[in-house]
C-alpha positions as CSV (number, residue, x, y, z in Angstrom):
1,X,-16.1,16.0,12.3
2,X,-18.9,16.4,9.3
3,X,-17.1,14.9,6.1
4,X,-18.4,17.2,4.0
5,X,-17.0,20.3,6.2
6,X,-12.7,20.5,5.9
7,X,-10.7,21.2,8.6
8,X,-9.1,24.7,9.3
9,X,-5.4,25.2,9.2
10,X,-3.4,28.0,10.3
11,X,-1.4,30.0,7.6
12,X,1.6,31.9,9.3
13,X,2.0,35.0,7.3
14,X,3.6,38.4,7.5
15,X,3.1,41.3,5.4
16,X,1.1,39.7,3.2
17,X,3.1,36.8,2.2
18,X,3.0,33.3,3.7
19,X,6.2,32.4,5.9
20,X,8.8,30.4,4.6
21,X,9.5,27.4,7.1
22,X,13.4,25.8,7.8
23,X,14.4,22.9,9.6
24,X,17.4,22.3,10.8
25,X,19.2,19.4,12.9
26,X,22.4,20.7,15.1
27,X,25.0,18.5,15.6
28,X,23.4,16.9,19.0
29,X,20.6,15.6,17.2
30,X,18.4,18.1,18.2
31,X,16.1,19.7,15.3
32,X,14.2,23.2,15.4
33,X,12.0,25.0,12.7
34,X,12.4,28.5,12.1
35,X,9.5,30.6,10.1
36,X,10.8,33.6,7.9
37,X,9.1,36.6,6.2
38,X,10.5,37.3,2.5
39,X,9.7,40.6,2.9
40,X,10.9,42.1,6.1
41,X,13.0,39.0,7.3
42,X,11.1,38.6,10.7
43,X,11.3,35.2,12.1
44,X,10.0,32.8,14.8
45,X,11.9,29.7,16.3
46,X,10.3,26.9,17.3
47,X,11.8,23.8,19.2
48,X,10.9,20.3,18.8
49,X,9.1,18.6,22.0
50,X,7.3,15.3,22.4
51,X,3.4,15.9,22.4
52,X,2.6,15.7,26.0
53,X,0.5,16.8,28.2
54,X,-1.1,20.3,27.6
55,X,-1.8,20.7,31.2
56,X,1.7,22.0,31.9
57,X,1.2,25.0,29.5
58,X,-1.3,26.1,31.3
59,X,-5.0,26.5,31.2
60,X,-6.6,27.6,27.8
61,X,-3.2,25.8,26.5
62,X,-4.1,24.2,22.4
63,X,-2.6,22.2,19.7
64,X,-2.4,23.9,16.4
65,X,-2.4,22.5,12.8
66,X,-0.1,24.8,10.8
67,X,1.5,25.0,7.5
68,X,5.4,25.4,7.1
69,X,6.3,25.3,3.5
70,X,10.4,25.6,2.6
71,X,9.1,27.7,-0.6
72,X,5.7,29.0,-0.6
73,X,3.8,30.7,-2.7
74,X,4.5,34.7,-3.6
75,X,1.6,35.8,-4.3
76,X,-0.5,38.2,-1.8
77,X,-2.6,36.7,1.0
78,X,-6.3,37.4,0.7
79,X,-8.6,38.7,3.8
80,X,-9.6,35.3,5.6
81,X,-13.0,34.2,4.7
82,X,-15.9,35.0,7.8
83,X,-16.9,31.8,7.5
84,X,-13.5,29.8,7.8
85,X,-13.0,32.0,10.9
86,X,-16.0,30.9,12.8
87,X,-16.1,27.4,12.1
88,X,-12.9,27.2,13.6
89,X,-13.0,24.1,16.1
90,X,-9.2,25.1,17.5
91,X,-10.0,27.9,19.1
């Protein structure tokens, strides 16, 4: 990647508002994060897995850098930027 040019990340947010992120460990040992909206209390659950093959998730399947914050900011998400969009190299 061009050192002058910075990487995209993904922001989760819901109305408006970036997600707050949890992790928690159960008794087992197992661990799984959990993204929450402020607002509406929506949330997504996501389980801890070895990085491995992609193949298995099918073709088209991607890795995606994201930001889980335990208290993030309050303030109101602005539109994305066209340009942050389209240089995207996840996609």
């Amino acid at each position: 990647m061009d050192p002058t040019k910075t990487a995209n990340l993904w922001i989760p947010v819901c109305c408006e508002r970036v997600m707050r992120f949890n992790v928690f460990m159960q008794k087992n040992g197992t661990a799984y994060g959990s993204l929450v909206c402020t607002v509406c209390n929506k949330s997504v659950s996501f389980e801890l897995e070895h990085q491995s093959d992609l193949g298995a998730y099918g073709e088209g399947a991607r890795s995606l850098n994201m930001l889980g914050a335990p208290k993030p900011p309050k303030d109101v998400r602005r539109k994305i930027d066209e340009d942050a969009a389209m240089n995207d190299q996840t996609l």
